[in-house]
Structure formats: structure tokens, C-alpha cells
gemmi code that builds the backbone of each chain (N, CA, C; Angstrom):
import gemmi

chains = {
    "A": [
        ("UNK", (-52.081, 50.004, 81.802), (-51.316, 48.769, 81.691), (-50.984, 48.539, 80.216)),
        ("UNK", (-49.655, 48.463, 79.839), (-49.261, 48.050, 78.749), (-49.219, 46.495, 78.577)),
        ("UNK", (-49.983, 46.034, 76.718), (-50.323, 44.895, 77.068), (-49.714, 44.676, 75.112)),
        ("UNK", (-48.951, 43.793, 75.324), (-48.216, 43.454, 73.997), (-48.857, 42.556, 73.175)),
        ("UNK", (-48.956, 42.255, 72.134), (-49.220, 41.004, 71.284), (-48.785, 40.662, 70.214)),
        ("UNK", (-48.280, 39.149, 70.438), (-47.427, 38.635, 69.487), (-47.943, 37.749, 68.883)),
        ("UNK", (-47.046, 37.236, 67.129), (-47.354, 36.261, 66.621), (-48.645, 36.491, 65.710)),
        ("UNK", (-49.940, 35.438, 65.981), (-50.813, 35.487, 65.326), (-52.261, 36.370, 65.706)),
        ("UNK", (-51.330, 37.063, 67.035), (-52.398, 37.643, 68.360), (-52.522, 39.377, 67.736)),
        ("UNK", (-51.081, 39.573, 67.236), (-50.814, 40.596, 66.906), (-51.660, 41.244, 65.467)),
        ("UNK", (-51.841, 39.858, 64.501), (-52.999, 40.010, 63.071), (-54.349, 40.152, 63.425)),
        ("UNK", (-54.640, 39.457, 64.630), (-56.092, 39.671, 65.403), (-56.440, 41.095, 65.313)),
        ("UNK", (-55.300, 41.314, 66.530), (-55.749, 42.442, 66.886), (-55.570, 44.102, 66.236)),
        ("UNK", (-54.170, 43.618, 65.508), (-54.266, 44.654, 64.105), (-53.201, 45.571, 65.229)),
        ("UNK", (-52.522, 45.187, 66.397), (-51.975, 46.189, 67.129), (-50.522, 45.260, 67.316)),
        ("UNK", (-49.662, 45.614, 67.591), (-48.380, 44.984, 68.634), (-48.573, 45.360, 70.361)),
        ("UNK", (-49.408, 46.410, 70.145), (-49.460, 47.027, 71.747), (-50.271, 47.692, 71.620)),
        ("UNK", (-50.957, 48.166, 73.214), (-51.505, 49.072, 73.359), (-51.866, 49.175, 74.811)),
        ("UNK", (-52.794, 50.106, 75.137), (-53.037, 50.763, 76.871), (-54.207, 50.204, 76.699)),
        ("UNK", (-54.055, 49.413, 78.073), (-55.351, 49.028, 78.514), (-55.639, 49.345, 80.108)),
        ("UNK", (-56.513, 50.232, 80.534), (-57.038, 50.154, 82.007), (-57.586, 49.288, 82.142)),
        ("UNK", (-57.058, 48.075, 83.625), (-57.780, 47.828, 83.730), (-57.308, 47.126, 85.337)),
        ("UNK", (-57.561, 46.391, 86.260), (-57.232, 45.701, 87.125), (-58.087, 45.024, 87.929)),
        ("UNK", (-57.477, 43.641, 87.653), (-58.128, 42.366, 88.017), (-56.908, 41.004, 88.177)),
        ("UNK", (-57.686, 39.828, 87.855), (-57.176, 38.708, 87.606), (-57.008, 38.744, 85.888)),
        ("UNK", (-56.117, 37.740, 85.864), (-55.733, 37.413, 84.172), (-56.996, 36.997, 83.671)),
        ("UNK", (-57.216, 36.048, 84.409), (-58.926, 35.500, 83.632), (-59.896, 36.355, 83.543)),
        ("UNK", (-60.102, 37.250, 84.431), (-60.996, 38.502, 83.888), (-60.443, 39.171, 83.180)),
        ("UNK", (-59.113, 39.379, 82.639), (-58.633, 39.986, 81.878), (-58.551, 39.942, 80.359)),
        ("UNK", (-58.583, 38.393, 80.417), (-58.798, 37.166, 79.116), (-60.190, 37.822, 78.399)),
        ("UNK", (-61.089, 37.693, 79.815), (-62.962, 37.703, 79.048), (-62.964, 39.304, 78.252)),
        ("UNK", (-62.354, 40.067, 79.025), (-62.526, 41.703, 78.193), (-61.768, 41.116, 77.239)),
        ("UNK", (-60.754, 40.970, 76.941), (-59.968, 40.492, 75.657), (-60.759, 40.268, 74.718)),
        ("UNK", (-61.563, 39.088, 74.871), (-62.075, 37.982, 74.053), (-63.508, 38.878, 73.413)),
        ("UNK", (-63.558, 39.646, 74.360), (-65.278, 40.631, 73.997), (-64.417, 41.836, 72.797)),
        ("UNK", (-63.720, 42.204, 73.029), (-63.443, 43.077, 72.400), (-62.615, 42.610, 71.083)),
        ("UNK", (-62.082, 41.395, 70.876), (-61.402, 40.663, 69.894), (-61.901, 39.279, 69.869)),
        ("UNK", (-63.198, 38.860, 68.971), (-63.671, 37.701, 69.198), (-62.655, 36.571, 68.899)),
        ("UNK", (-62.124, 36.802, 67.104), (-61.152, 35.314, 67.492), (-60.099, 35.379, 68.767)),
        ("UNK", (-60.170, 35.890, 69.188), (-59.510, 35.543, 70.681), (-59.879, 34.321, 71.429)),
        ("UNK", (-60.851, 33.910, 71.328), (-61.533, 32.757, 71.575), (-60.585, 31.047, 71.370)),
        ("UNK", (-60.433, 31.301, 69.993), (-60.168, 30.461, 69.081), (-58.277, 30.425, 69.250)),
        ("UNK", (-58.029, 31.289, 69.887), (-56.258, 31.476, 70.096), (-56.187, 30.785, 71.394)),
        ("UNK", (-54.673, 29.688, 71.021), (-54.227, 29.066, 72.344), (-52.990, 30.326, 72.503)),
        ("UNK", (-53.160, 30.785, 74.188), (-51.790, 31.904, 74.290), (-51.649, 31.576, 75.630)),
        ("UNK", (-50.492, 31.993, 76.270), (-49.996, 32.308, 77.512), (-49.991, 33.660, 77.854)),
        ("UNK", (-49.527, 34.039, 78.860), (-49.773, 35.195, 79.604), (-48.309, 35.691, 80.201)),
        ("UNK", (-47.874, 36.694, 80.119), (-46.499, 37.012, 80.975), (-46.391, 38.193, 81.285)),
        ("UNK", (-46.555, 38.356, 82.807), (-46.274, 39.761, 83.195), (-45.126, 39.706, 83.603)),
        ("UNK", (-44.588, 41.414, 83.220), (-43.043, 41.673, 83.465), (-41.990, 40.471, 83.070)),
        ("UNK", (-42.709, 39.844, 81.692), (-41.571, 38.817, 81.294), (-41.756, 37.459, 82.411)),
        ("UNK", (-41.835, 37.088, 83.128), (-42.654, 35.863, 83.733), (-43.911, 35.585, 83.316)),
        ("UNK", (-43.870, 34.181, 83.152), (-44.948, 33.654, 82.835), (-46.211, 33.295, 84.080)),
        ("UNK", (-47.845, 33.899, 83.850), (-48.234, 33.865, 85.528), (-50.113, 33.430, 84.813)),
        ("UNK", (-49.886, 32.137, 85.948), (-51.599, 31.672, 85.987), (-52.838, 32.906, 85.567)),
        ("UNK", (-54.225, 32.183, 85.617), (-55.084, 32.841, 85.435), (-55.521, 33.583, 86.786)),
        ("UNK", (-55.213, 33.200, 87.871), (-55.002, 33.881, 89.198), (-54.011, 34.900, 89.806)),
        ("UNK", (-53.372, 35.132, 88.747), (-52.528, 36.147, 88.783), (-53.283, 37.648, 88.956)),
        ("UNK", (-53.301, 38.603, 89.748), (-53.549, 39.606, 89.676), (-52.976, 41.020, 89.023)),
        ("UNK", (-53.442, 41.699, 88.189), (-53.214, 42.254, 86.723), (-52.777, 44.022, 88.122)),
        ("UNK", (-52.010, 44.681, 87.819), (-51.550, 46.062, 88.357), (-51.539, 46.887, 87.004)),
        ("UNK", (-51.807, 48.365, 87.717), (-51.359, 49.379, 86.537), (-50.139, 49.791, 85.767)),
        ("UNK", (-49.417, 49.503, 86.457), (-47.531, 49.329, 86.387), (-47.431, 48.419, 85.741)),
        ("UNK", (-47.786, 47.125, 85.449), (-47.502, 45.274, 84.600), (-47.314, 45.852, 83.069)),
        ("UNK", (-46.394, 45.342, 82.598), (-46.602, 45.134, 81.128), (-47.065, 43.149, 80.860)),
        ("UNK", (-47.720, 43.493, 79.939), (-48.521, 42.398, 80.279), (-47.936, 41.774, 78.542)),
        ("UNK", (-47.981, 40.307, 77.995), (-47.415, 40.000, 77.258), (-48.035, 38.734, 76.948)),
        ("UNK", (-49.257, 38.926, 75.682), (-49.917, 37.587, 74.971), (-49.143, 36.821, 74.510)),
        ("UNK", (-48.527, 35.423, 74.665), (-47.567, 35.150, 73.973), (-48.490, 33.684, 73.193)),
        ("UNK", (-48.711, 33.402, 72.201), (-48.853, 32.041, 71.344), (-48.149, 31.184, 71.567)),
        ("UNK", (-48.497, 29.753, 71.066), (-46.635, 28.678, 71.204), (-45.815, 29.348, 70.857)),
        ("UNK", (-44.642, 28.919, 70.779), (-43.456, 29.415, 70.654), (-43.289, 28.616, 69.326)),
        ("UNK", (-42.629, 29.504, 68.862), (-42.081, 28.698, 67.385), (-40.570, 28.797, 67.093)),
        ("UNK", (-39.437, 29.043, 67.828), (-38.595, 29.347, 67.377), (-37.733, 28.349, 67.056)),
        ("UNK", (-36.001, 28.458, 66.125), (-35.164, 28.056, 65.834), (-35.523, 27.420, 64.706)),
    ],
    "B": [
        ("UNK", (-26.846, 45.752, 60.567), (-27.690, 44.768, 61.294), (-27.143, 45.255, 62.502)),
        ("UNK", (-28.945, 45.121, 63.232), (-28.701, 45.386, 64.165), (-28.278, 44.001, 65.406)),
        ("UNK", (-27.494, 44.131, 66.361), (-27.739, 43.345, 67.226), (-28.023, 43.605, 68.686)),
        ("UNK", (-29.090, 42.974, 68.998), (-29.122, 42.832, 70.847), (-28.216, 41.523, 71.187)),
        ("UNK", (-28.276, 41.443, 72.431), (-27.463, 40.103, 73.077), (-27.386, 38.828, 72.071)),
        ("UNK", (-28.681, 38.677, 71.240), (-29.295, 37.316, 70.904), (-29.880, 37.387, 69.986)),
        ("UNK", (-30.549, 38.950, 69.566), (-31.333, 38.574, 68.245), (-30.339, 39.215, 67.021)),
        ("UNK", (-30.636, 38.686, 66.206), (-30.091, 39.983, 64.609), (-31.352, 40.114, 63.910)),
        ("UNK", (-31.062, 40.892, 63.260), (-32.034, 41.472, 62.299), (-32.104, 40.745, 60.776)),
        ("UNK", (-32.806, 40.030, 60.225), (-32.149, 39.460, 59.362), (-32.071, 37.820, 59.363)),
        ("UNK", (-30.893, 37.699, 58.101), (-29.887, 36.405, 58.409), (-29.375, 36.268, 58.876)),
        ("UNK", (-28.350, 34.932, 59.646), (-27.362, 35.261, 60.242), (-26.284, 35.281, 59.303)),
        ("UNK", (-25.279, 35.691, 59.213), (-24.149, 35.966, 57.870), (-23.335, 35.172, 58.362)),
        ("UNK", (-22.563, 34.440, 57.016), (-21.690, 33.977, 57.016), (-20.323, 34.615, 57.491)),
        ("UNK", (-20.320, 35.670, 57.137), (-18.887, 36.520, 58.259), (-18.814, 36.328, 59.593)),
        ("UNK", (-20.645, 36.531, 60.277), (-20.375, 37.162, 61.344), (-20.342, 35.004, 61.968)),
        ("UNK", (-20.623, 34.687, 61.600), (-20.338, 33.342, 62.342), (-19.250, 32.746, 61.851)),
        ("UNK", (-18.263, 32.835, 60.484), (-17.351, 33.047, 61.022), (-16.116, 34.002, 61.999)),
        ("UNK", (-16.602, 35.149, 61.905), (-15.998, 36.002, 63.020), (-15.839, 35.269, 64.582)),
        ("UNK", (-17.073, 34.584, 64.824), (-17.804, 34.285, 66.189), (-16.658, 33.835, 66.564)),
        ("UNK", (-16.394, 32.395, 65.237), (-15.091, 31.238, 65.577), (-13.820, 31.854, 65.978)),
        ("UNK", (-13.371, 32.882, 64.898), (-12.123, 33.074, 64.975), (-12.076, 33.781, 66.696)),
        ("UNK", (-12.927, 34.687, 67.243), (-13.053, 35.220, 68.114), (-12.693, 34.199, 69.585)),
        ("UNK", (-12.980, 32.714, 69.457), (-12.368, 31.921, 70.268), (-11.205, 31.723, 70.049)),
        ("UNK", (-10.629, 32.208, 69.307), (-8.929, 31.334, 69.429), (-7.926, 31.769, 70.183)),
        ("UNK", (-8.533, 32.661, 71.328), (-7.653, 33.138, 72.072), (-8.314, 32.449, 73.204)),
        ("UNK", (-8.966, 31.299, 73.255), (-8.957, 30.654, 74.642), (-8.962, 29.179, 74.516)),
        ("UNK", (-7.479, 29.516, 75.029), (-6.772, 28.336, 74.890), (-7.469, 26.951, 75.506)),
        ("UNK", (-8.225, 26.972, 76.513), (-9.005, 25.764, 77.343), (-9.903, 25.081, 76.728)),
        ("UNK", (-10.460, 25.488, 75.453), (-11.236, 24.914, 74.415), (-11.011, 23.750, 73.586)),
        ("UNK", (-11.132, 22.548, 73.265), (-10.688, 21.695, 72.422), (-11.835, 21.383, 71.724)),
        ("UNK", (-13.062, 21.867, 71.829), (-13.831, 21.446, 70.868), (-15.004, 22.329, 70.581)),
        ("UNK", (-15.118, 22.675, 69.754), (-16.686, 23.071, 69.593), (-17.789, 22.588, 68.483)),
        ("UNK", (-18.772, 22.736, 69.256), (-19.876, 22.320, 68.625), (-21.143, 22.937, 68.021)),
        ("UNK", (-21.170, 23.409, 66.798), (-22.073, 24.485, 66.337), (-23.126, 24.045, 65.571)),
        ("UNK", (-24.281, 24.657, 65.426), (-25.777, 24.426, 64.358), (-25.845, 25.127, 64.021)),
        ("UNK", (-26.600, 24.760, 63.143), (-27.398, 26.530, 62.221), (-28.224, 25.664, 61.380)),
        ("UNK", (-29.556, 26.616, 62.067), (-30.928, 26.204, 61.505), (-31.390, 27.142, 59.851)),
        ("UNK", (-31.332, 26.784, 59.123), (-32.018, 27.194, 57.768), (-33.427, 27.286, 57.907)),
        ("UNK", (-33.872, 28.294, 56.823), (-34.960, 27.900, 56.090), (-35.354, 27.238, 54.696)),
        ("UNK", (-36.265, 26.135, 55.298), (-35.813, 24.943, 54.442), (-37.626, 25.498, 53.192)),
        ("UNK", (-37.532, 24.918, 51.560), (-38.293, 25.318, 50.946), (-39.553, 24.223, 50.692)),
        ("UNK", (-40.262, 24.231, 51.945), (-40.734, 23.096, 51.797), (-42.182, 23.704, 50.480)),
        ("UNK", (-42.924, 22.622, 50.482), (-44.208, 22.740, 49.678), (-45.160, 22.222, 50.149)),
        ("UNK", (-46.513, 23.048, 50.717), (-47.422, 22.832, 51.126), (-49.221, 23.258, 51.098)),
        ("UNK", (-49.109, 22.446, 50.633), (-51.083, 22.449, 49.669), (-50.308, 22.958, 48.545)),
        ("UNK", (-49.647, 22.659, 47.969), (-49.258, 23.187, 46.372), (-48.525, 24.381, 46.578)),
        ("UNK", (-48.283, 24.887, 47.555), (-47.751, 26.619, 47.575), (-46.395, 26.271, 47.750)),
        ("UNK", (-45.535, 27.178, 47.695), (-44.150, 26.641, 47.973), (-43.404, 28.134, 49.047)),
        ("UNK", (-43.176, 27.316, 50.183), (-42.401, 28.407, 50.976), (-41.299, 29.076, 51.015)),
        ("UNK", (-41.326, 30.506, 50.400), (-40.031, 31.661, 50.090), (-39.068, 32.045, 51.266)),
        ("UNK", (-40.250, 31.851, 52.445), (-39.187, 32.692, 53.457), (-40.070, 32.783, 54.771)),
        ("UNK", (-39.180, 32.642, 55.874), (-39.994, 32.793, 57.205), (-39.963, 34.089, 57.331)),
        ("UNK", (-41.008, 34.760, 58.253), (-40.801, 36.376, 59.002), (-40.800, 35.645, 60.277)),
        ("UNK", (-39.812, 35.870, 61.016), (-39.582, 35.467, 62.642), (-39.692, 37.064, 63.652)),
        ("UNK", (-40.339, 36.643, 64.676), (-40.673, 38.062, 65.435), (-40.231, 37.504, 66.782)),
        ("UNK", (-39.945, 38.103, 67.884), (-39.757, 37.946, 69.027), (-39.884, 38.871, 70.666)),
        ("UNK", (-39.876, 38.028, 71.578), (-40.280, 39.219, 72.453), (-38.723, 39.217, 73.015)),
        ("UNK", (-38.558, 40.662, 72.819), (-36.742, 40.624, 72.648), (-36.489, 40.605, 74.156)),
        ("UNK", (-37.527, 41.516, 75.328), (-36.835, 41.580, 76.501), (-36.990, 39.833, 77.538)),
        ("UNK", (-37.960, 39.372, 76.935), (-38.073, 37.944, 77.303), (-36.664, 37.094, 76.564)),
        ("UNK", (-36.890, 37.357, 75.754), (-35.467, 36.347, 74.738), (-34.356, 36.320, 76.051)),
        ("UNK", (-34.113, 37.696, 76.574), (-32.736, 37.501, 76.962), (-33.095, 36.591, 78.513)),
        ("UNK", (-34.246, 36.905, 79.121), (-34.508, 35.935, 80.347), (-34.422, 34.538, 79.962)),
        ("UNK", (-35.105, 34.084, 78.951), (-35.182, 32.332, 78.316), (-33.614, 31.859, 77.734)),
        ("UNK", (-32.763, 33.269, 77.396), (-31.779, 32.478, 77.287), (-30.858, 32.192, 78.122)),
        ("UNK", (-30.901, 33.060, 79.774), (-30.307, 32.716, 80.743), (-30.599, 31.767, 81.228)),
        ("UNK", (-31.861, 31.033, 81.787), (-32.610, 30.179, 81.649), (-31.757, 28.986, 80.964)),
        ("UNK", (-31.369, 29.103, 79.669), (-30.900, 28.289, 78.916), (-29.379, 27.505, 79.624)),
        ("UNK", (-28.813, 28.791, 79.294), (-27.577, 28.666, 79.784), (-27.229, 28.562, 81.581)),
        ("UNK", (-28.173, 28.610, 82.222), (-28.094, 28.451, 83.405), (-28.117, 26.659, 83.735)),
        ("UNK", (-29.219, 26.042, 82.903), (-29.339, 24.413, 83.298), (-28.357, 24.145, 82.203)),
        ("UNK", (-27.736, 24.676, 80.914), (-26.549, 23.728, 80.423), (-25.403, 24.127, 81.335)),
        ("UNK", (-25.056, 24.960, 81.778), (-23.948, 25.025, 82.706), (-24.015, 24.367, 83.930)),
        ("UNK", (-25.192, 24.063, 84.468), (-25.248, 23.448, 85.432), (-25.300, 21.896, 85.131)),
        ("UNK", (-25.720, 21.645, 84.056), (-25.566, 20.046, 83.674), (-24.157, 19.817, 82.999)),
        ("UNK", (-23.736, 20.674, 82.827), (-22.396, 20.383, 81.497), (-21.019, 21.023, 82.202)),
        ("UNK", (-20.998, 20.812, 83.329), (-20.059, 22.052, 84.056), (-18.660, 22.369, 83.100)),
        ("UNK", (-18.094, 21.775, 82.550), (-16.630, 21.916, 81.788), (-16.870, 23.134, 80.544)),
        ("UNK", (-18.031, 23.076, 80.561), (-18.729, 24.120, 79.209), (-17.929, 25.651, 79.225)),
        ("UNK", (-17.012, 25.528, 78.258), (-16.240, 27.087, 78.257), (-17.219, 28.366, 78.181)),
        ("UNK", (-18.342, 28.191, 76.984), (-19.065, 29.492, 76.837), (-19.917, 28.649, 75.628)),
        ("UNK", (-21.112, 29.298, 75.902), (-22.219, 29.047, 75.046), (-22.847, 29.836, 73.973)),
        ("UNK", (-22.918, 30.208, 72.560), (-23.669, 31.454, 72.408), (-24.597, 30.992, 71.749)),
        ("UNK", (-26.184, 31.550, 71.719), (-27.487, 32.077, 70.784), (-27.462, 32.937, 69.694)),
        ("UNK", (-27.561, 32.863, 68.783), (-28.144, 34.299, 68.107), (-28.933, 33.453, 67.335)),
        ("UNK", (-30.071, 34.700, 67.031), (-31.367, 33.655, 66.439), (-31.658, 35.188, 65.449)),
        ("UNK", (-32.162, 34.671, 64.351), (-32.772, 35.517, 62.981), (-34.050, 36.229, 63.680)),
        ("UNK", (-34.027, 37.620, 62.814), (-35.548, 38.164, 63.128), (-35.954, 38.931, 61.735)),
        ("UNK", (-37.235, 39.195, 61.936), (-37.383, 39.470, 60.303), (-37.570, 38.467, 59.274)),
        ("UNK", (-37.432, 39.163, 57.380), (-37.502, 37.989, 57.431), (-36.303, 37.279, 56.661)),
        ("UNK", (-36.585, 35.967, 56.693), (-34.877, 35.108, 56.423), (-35.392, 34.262, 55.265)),
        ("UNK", (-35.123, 34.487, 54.203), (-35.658, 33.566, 52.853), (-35.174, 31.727, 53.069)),
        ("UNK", (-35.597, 31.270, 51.791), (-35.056, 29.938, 52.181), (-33.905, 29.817, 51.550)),
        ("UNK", (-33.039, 29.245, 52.434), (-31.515, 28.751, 52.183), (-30.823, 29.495, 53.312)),
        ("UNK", (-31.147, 30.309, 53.839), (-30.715, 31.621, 54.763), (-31.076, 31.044, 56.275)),
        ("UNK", (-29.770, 31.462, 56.721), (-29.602, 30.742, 57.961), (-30.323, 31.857, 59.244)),
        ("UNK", (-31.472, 30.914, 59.950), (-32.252, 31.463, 61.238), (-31.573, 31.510, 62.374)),
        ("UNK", (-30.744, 30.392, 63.020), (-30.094, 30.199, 64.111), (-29.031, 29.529, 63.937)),
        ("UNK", (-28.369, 30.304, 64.830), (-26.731, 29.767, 65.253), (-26.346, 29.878, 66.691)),
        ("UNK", (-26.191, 28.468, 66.883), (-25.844, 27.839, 68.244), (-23.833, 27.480, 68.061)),
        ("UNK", (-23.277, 27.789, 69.445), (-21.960, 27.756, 69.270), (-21.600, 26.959, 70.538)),
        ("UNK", (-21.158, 25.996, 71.070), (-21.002, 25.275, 72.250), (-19.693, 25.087, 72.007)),
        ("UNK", (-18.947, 25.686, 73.305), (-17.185, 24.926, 73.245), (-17.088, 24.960, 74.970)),
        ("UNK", (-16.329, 23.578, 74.499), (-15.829, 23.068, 75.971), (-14.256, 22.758, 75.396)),
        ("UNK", (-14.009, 22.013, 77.143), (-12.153, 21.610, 76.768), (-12.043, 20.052, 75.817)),
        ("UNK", (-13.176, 19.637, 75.836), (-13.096, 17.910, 75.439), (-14.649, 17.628, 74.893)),
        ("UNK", (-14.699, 17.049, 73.839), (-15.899, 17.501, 72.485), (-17.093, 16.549, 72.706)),
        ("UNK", (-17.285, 15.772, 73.994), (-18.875, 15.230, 74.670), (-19.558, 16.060, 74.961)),
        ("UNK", (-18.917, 17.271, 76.375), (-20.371, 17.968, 76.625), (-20.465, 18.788, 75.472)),
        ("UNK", (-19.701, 19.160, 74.684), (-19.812, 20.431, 73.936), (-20.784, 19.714, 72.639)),
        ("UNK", (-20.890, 18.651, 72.375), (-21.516, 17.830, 71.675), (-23.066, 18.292, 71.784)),
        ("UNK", (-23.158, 17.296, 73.267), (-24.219, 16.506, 74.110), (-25.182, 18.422, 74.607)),
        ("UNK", (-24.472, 19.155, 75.002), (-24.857, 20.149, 75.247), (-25.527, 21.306, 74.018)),
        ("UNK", (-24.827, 21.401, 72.779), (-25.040, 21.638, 71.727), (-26.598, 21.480, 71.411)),
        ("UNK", (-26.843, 19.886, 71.098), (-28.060, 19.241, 70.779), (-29.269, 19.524, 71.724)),
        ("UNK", (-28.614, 19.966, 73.392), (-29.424, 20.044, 74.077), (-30.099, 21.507, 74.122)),
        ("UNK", (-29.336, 22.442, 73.870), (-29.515, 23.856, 73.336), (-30.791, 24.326, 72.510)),
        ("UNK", (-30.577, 23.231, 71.004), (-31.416, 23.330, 70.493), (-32.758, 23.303, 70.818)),
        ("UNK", (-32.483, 22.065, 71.258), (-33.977, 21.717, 71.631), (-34.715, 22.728, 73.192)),
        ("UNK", (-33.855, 23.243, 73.932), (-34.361, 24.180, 74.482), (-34.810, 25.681, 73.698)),
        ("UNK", (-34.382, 25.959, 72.942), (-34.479, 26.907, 72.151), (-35.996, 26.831, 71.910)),
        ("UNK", (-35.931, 25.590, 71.007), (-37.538, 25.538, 70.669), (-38.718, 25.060, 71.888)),
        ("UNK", (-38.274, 25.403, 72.894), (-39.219, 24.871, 73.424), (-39.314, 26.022, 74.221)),
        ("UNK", (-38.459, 27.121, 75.022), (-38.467, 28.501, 75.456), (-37.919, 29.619, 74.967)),
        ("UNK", (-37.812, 29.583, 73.906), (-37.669, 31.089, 73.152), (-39.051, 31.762, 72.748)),
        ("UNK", (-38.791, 32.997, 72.931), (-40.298, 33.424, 73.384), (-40.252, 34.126, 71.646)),
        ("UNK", (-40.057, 33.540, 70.561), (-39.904, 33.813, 69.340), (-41.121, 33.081, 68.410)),
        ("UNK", (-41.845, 33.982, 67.439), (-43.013, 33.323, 66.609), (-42.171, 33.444, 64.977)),
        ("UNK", (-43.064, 32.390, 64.472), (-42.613, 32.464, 62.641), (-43.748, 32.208, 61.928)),
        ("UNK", (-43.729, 33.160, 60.727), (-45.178, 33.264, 59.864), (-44.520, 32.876, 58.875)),
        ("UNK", (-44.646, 31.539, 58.264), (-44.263, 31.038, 57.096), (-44.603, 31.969, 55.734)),
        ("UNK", (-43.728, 32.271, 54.624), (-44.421, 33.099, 53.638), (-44.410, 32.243, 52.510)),
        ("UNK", (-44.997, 32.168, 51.671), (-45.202, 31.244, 50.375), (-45.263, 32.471, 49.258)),
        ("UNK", (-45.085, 31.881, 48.231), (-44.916, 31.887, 46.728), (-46.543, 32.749, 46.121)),
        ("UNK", (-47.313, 32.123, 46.725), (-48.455, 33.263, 46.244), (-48.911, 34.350, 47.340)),
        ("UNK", (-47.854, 34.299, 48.146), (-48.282, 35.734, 48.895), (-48.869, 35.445, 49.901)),
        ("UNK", (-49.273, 34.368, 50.188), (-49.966, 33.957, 51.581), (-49.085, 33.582, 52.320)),
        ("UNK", (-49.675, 33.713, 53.638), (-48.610, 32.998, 55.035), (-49.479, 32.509, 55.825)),
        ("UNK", (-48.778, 31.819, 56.904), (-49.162, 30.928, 57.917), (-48.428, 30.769, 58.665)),
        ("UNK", (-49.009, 31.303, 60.188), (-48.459, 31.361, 61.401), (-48.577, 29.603, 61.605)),
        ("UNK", (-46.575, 29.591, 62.289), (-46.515, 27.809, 62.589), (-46.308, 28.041, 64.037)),
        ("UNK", (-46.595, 26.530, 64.488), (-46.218, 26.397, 65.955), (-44.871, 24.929, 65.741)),
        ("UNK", (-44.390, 25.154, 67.067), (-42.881, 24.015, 67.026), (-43.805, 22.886, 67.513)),
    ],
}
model = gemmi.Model(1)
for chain_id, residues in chains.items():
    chain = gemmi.Chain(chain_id)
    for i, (resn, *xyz) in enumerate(residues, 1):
        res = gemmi.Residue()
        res.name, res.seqid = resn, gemmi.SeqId(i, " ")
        for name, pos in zip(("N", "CA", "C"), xyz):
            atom = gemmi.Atom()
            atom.name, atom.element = name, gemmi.Element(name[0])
            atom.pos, atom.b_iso = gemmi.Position(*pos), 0.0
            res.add_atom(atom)
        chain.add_residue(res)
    model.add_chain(chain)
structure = gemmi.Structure()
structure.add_model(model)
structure.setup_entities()
């Protein structure tokens, strides 16, 4: 699963992207996040697979590109 | 510069927004348009003084949020000839223009009223971040 990160998610993690196995719910998806990138914790983000934006009940596939997004700051 | 649908690379240039204009004058049903353009402004903060935004975006989302966009102003503004986005990426110093919004209709209310309303959708679903840069080299990721 390709999983993007933007903004201030992207200095965290020192990546724009990368492969992650994994499949579940978003919220279990969040907790590996957060273990493996502690200020993750401390970040307010949204979630968007395939460019839609989808709850923590969303179920995560191997096919999803998956997309951390922060507030939005634009214009 | 490169362009997708919506983003540039960069500033937006003074050519290419005037180009945009002249590029309407072959439709005749237009009587008004209504345009913005967002700068970067040099503000000063904790003593530092801000040189320049770096704006990043998620480009294949941009183009969904801006249909999105243009889907509820056309549906609220029906007379609306054509709408365009282009928004800065990279980075855009201060004085250097981030966004340019272009609204033309046949008669200069919705193209007004719709204009203003643009904006403010912009900032509220453009799937776009900005890391303020300052004068001693530091930055700071902002939220709208």
C-alpha cells in the first residue's frame, strides 16, 4: 500500500512516500503510524484513500494509495 | 513552468494572467469578470521577518477539490460563463503572486458574488500545505 505524506507529516517522517504492508482499519493503521513515528501523536491529519476522504472505519486494501493530509492551508 | 490543470510551479506571472484575460475576448456572452490574486504578504513574526512561502500540494486531489469547487459555484451561480484556479507551488517570495482566481459571467453579481465565494472555498478544500520561510532560515508550517 502506497501511503503519501504531506505538509508537516512529510518533516516527521523524513519521506513524501513510501510502501507500507499492511491491512486493516485506518485506526489500526494510525496506531502502527504513531509507533513507528512518535510525533505522530502530536499531528492533527486526515486520511484519504484514492483521493476521498474516509473515517477511522474505513478498511485499508493492498491496491489504496493512502494520503496523510494536515489542515489545509491553501490560497 | 510547468503546468497541470491548476497548479504552476512557481509564481503566478504576470503574462500568463494576463494572457488568461486576453484569452476571453472571444466570448462574446461575458460582461464581466471578476478576478483575485493572493500574494505573499511580508509579515513579521517573533522578530523574524517572512521571505517567502514553499506551498506543496496533493496534485491528483487538487483536481477532485476543484471540481468540487466548480460544481456548487455552477450550481449556485448558473449564468457563470467559466471559472478558472491556478494556485502557486514551490516557493513564491513575498510580493509574488500565490493564487489566481478568474470568474466571468454575462452581468458582474454572480461573477462578483461567486468570485469571493471561490476563494473562500479554496481555503477551505484545496488539498494544498504552506511552510512559511523567514529571514533567518527558519520556517513554520501554517494552517488557514
Amino acid at each position: 500500500m502506497k501511503v503519501r505524506y504531506f505538509g508537516v507529516l512529510s518533516e516527521i517522517t523524513m519521506k513524501i512516500s513510501e510502501e507500507i504492508e499492511f491491512q486493516g482499519s485506518v485506526s489500526a493503521f494510525k496506531s502502527l503510524l504513531t509507533n513507528r513515528y512518535s510525533e505522530m501523536n502530536d499531528q492533527d491529519f486526515r486520511v484519504a484513500v484514492n483521493q476521498k476522504m474516509v473515517d477511522d472505519a474505513h478498511i485499508l486494501t493492498e491496491e489504496d494509495e493512502l494520503a496523510l493530509l494536515p489542515p489545509f492551508a491553501g490560497g | 513552468m510547468k503546468e497541470s490543470t491548476h497548479l504552476i510551479t512557481g509564481p503566478l506571472q504576470q503574462d500568463f494572467i494576463a494572457q488568461t484575460l486576453i484569452s476571453h475576448q472571444t466570448l462574446k456572452n461575458i460582461g464581466a469578470h471578476s478576478l483575485f490574486l493572493g500574494s505573499v504578504r511580508q509579515d513579521q513574526k517573533d522578530g523574524k521577518t517572512v521571505t517567502g512561502i514553499e506551498y506543496s500540494a496533493y496534485e491528483e486531489m487538487v483536481a477532485v477539490a476543484v471540481q468540487e469547487i466548480k460544481d456548487q459555484l455552477f450550481d449556485k451561480y448558473p449564468d457563470l460563463v467559466c471559472l478558472h484556479i491556478y494556485h502557486g507551488t514551490g516557493l513564491i517570495q513575498t510580493g509574488e503572486i500565490s493564487l489566481f482566481v478568474l470568474v466571468s459571467s454575462p452581468h458582474r453579481k454572480q461573477a462578483i458574488h461567486a468570485c469571493e465565494e471561490c476563494v473562500e472555498l479554496i481555503k477551505e478544500k484545496l488539498p494544498v500545505w504552506k511552510k512559511e520561510i523567514y529571514s533567518d532560515g527558519s520556517h513554520a508550517w501554517l494552517k488557514n
